[in-house]
C-alpha positions as CSV (number, residue, x, y, z in Angstrom):
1,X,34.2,-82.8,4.4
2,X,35.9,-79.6,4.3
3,X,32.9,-77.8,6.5
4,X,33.3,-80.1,8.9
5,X,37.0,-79.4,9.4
6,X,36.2,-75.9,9.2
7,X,33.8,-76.4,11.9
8,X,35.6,-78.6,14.3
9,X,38.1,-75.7,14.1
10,X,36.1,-72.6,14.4
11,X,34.2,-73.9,17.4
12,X,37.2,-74.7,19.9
13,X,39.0,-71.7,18.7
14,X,36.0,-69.8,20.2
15,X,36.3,-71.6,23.2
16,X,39.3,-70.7,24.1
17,X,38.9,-67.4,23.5
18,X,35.6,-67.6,25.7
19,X,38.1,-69.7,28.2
20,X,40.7,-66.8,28.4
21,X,37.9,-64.6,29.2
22,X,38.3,-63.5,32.9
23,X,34.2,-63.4,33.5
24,X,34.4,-67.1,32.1
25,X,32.4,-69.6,34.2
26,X,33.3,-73.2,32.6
27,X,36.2,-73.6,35.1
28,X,36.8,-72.3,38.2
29,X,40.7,-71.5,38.3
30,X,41.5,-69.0,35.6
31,X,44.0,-71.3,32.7
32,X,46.9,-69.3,31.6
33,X,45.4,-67.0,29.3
34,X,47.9,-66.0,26.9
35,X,48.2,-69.7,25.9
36,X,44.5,-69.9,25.3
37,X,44.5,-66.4,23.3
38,X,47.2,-67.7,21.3
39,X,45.9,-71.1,20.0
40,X,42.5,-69.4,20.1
41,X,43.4,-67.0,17.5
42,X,45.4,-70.1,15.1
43,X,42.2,-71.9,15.3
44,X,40.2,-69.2,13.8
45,X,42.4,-68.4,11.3
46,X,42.9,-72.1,10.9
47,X,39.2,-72.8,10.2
48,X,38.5,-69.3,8.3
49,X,41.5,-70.5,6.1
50,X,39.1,-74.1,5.8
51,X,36.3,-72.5,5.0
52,X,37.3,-69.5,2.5
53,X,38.6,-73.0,1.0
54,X,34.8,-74.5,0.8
55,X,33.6,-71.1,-0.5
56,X,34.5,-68.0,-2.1
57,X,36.5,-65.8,0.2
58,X,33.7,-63.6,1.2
59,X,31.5,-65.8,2.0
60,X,34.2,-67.5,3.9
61,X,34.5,-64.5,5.9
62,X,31.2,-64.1,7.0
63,X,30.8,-67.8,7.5
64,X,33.7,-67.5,10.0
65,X,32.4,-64.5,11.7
66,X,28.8,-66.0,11.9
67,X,29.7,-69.4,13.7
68,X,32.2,-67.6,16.0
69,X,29.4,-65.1,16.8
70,X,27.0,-67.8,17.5
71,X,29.3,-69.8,19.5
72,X,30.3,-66.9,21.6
73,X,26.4,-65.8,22.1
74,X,26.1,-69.5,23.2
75,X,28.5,-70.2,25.7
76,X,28.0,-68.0,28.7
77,X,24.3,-69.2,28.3
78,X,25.6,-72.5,28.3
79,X,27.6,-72.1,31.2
80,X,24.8,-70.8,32.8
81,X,22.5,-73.9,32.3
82,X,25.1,-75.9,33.6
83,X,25.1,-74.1,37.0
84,X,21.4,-74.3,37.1
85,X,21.6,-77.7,36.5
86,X,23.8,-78.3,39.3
87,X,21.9,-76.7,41.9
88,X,19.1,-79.0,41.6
Protein backbone atom coordinates (compact mmCIF):
# COMPACT_ATOMS: atom_id res chain seq x y z
CA UNK A 1 0.00 0.00 0.00
CA UNK A 2 2.74 2.17 0.85
CA UNK A 3 4.34 1.81 -2.95
CA UNK A 4 1.36 2.89 -4.24
CA UNK A 5 1.42 6.11 -2.16
CA UNK A 6 4.82 6.53 -2.96
CA UNK A 7 3.98 6.21 -6.55
CA UNK A 8 0.99 8.35 -6.81
CA UNK A 9 3.33 10.95 -5.34
CA UNK A 10 6.50 10.59 -7.26
CA UNK A 11 4.70 10.59 -10.55
CA UNK A 12 2.79 14.12 -10.32
CA UNK A 13 5.74 15.61 -8.57
CA UNK A 14 7.57 14.86 -11.94
CA UNK A 15 4.91 16.41 -13.74
CA UNK A 16 5.09 19.38 -12.48
CA UNK A 17 8.46 19.74 -12.71
CA UNK A 18 8.13 18.62 -16.47
CA UNK A 19 5.10 21.35 -16.40
CA UNK A 20 7.36 24.26 -15.11
CA UNK A 21 9.65 23.38 -17.86
CA UNK A 22 9.59 26.29 -20.48
CA UNK A 23 10.18 23.67 -23.69
CA UNK A 24 7.03 21.78 -22.05
CA UNK A 25 4.38 20.95 -24.68
CA UNK A 26 1.28 19.56 -22.49
CA UNK A 27 -0.29 23.00 -22.37
CA UNK A 28 -0.02 25.78 -24.41
CA UNK A 29 0.17 28.87 -21.97
CA UNK A 30 3.16 28.60 -19.72
CA UNK A 31 1.37 27.90 -15.66
CA UNK A 32 3.20 30.02 -13.08
CA UNK A 33 6.26 28.22 -12.67
CA UNK A 34 7.49 28.82 -9.41
CA UNK A 35 4.21 27.37 -7.99
CA UNK A 36 4.75 24.19 -10.01
CA UNK A 37 8.57 24.05 -8.91
CA UNK A 38 7.57 24.39 -5.49
CA UNK A 39 4.87 21.63 -5.08
CA UNK A 40 6.97 19.66 -7.58
CA UNK A 41 9.88 19.50 -5.26
CA UNK A 42 7.28 18.58 -1.89
CA UNK A 43 5.99 15.85 -3.92
CA UNK A 44 9.31 14.22 -4.46
CA UNK A 45 10.43 14.52 -1.26
CA UNK A 46 6.94 13.51 -0.18
CA UNK A 47 7.05 10.27 -2.06
CA UNK A 48 11.03 9.57 -1.56
CA UNK A 49 10.01 10.03 2.27
CA UNK A 50 7.08 7.09 1.24
CA UNK A 51 9.25 5.01 -0.18
CA UNK A 52 12.63 5.12 1.99
CA UNK A 53 9.53 4.04 4.40
CA UNK A 54 8.73 0.66 2.15
CA UNK A 55 12.49 0.11 1.93
CA UNK A 56 15.78 0.69 3.38
CA UNK A 57 16.91 4.21 2.78
CA UNK A 58 19.16 3.44 -0.10
CA UNK A 59 17.17 1.65 -1.86
CA UNK A 60 14.59 4.27 -1.37
CA UNK A 61 16.88 6.64 -2.89
CA UNK A 62 17.44 4.99 -6.05
CA UNK A 63 13.81 3.94 -6.22
CA UNK A 64 12.94 7.62 -6.19
CA UNK A 65 15.48 8.62 -8.67
CA UNK A 66 14.57 5.74 -11.00
CA UNK A 67 10.76 6.46 -11.31
CA UNK A 68 11.44 10.24 -11.57
CA UNK A 69 13.98 9.41 -14.37
CA UNK A 70 11.61 7.27 -16.15
CA UNK A 71 8.75 9.56 -15.87
CA UNK A 72 10.79 12.39 -17.05
CA UNK A 73 12.25 10.28 -20.15
CA UNK A 74 8.47 9.55 -20.73
CA UNK A 75 6.77 12.66 -20.89
CA UNK A 76 8.06 14.78 -23.65
CA UNK A 77 7.59 11.51 -25.73
CA UNK A 78 4.29 11.42 -24.52
CA UNK A 79 3.58 14.81 -25.42
CA UNK A 80 4.72 14.12 -28.51
CA UNK A 81 2.31 11.20 -29.35
CA UNK A 82 -0.39 13.31 -28.37
CA UNK A 83 0.39 15.92 -31.12
CA UNK A 84 0.75 13.20 -33.60
CA UNK A 85 -2.34 11.99 -32.65
CA UNK A 86 -4.04 15.18 -33.18
CA UNK A 87 -2.98 15.81 -36.54
CA UNK A 88 -4.59 12.85 -37.88
Amino acid sequence: MIVVLALALTVPGCACLYLASPNQKWLSQAPPRRLLLAAGSLLLVAGLIAWITAFRPLSGLFVTLHVAMVCLFVFPYAAALRGVWRSN
